[in-house]
N, C-alpha and C positions, 0 to 999 in steps of 0.2 A: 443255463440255470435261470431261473424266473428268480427277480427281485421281489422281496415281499417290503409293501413301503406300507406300514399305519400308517391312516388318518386319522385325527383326533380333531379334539375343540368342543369348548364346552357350548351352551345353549344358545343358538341365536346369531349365534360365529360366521355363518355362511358354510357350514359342514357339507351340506347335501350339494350345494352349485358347484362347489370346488369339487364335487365327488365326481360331476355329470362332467365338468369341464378335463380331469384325468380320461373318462371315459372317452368324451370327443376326439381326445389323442388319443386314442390307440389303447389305455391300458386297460385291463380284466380290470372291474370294480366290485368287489365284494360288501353290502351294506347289512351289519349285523343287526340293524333296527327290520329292517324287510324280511331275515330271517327269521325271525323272532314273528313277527305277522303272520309268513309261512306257516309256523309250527302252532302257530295259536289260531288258526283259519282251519275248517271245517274239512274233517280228513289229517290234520297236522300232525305229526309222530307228539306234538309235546300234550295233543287233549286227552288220549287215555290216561297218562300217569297225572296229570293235573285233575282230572275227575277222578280218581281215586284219592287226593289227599284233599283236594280243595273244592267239592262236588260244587258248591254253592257259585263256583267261579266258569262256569260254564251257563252257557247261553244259545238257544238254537241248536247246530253242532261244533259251536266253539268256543274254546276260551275269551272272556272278556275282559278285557282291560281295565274296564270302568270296575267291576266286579274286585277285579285284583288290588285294585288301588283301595277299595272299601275294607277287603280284607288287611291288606299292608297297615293300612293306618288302626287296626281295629287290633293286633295281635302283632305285635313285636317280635316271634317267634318266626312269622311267616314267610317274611323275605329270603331268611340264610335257605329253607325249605323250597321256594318255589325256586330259588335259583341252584340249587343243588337237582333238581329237573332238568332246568331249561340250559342253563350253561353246556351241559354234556353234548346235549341236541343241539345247539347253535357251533357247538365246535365241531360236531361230525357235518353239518351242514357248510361249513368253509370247507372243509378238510376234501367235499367231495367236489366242491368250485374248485377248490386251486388245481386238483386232479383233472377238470375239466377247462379250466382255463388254455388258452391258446393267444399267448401275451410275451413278451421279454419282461414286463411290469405288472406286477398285480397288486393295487391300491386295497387296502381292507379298512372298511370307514367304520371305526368302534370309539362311540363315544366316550365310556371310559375305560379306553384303553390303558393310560396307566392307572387306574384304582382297580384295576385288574389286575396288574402285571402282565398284561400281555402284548409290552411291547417286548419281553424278551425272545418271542417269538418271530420279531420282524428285523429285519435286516437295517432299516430306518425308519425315523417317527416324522410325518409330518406334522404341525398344529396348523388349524385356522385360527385367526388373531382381529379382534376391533378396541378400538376402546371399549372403556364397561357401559359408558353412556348410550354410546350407540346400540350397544348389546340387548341393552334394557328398551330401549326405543323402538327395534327390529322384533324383539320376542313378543312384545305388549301390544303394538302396533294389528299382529297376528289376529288377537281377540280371542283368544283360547285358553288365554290364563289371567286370573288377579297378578297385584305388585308380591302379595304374600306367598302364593303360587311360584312366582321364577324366583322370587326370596330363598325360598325352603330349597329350591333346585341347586342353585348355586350352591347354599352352603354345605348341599353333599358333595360338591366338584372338587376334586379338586381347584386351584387357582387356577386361572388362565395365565399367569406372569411364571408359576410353577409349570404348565405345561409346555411354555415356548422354551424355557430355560433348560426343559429336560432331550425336545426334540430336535432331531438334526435339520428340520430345514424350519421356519417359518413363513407362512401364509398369510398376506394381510387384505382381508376381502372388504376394503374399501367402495373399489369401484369394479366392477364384471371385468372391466379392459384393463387394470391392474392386477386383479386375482391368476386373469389367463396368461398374464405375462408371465409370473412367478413359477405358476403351474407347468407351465413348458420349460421354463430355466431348470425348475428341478428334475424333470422327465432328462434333458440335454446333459446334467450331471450323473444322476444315476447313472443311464447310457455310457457317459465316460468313465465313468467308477468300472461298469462292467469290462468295459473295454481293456483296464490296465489290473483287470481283478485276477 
């Protein structure tokens, strides 16, 4: 039986490092932000139904992001609609990883996993975890967004003190040689979970 373990963590968290570092050990990594790229990249199952509701959000032969964001902000209406699209195709898009998966472990990195509910699909939640200072320091740092930019981000997040409280293990991506200690500790628990499962 393949363990399905979420990843989570809100912005800035070190989500992606901890995802490569699962990966380095051994386990299947599924990252729902690259699907979503997948499906909005040229050829994608999500650009005929997106140029049919949202012509103006296509660009080249693809969906844009930039585009989506002008829309989002411009019509309140838009969000519940593009994600009632995209959602279906990002689930068939796991559904045919984990089918192809070839793992004891398969990490699925969804940012928000619980504003989703979908960690009731995973067997455990992991979170990435920093202070909020650092959080803010690492995002900004980036140079891709204003203060007002990861402001607005956050307050759709849930909390990061709400996500660690909700998931079974905690990640605290400090330092690279900290993060990979944790990350193997939980892979060596899972492992014995299974073992006595």
């Amino acid at each position: 039986m393949m363990f399905h373990l979420g990843l989570t963590g809100s912005i800035g968290m070190g989500k992606s490092t901890t995802a490569k570092m699962f990966a380095e050990e051994g386990c299947a990594v599924w990252d729902a932000d690259a699907a979503v790229h997948r499906l909005y990249a040229p050829g994608g199952a999500a650009v005929a139904p997106m140029q049919a509701a949202f012509p103006q959000a296509i660009e080249g032969d693809g969906v844009s992001r930039a585009a989506l964001k002008e829309i989002i902000a411009a019509d309140p209406t838009a969000l519940p609609r593009i994600e009632a699209i995209v959602h279906p195709l990002v689930a068939e898009d796991r559904a045919t990883f984990l089918a192809q998966a070839d793992s004891d472990i398969a990490v699925l990195d969804i940012p928000l996993l619980f504003e989703t509910g979908g960690e009731a699909a995973m067997d455990a939640v992991a979170c990435v975890s920093i202070p909020a200072e650092v959080q803010r320091e690492r995002v900004l740092a980036r140079g891709t967004m204003t203060e007002a930019q990861f402001d607005a981000i956050r307050a759709k997040q849930m909390t990061a003190e709400e996500k660690c409280a909700r998931s079974d293990y905690v990640i605290v991506t400090d330092t690279l040689d900290h993060a990979r200690a944790q990350v193997r500790a939980v892979i060596r628990d899972i492992r014995e979970r299974q073992r006595h499962a």
